[in-house]
N, C-alpha and C positions, 0 to 999 in steps of 0.2 A: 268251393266247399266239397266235402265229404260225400260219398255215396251214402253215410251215416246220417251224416246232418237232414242229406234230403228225405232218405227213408222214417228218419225219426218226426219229420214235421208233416208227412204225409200220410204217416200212421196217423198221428194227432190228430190232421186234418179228416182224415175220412171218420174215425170214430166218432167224432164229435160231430160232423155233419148228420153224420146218420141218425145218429141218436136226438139231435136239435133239431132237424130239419133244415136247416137255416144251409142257403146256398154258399158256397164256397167263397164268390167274390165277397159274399157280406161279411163273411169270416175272416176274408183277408184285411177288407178294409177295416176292420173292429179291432186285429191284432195285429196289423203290420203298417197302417195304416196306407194302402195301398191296393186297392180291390183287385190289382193283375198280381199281388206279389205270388201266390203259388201256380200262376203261370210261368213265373222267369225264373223258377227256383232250377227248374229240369239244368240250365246251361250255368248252374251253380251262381246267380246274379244277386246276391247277397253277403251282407257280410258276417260275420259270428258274433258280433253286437244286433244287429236285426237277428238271426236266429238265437239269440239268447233274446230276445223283447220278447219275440214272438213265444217261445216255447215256455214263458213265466207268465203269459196271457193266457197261453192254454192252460198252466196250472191253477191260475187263478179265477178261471174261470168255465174249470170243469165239472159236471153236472156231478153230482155227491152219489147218485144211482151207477156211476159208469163207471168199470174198472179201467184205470188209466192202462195205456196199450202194453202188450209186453215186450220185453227188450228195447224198452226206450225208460233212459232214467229223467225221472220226475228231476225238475228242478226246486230249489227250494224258492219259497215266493217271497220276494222284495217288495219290501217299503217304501211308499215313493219318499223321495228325501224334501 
């Protein structure tokens, strides 16, 4: 993956941590379903179907108080089918 893809899910992740509290592994396992996933991101171990899960988890479930990060485009949020 991208130097993009990672900086964009790590934006996400830290603002969101910060603002939630909530630890990182629990964030992973809640949108990636994988408590190490933004461990293994660094050596790009994912695919742009898991960062597209992941990055419409974070839209959908970003606190309404918090401005989503800048230079990272929002996704639009999917319906589950």
């Amino acid at each position: 993956m991208s130097t993009d893809t990672r900086t964009s899910l790590t934006a996400c992740l830290d603002a969101y941590c910060a603002r939630t509290k909530r630890k990182t592994s629990t964030v992973a396992q809640a949108a990636a379903g994988d408590w190490r996933f933004f461990d293994k991101i660094e050596g790009g171990n994912f695919t742009l179907r898991k960062f597209d899960d992941v990055m419409a988890w974070f839209s959908m479930n970003w606190p309404d108080d918090l401005a989503w990060p800048e230079n990272v485009k929002r996704p639009q949020t999917r319906v589950a089918a």
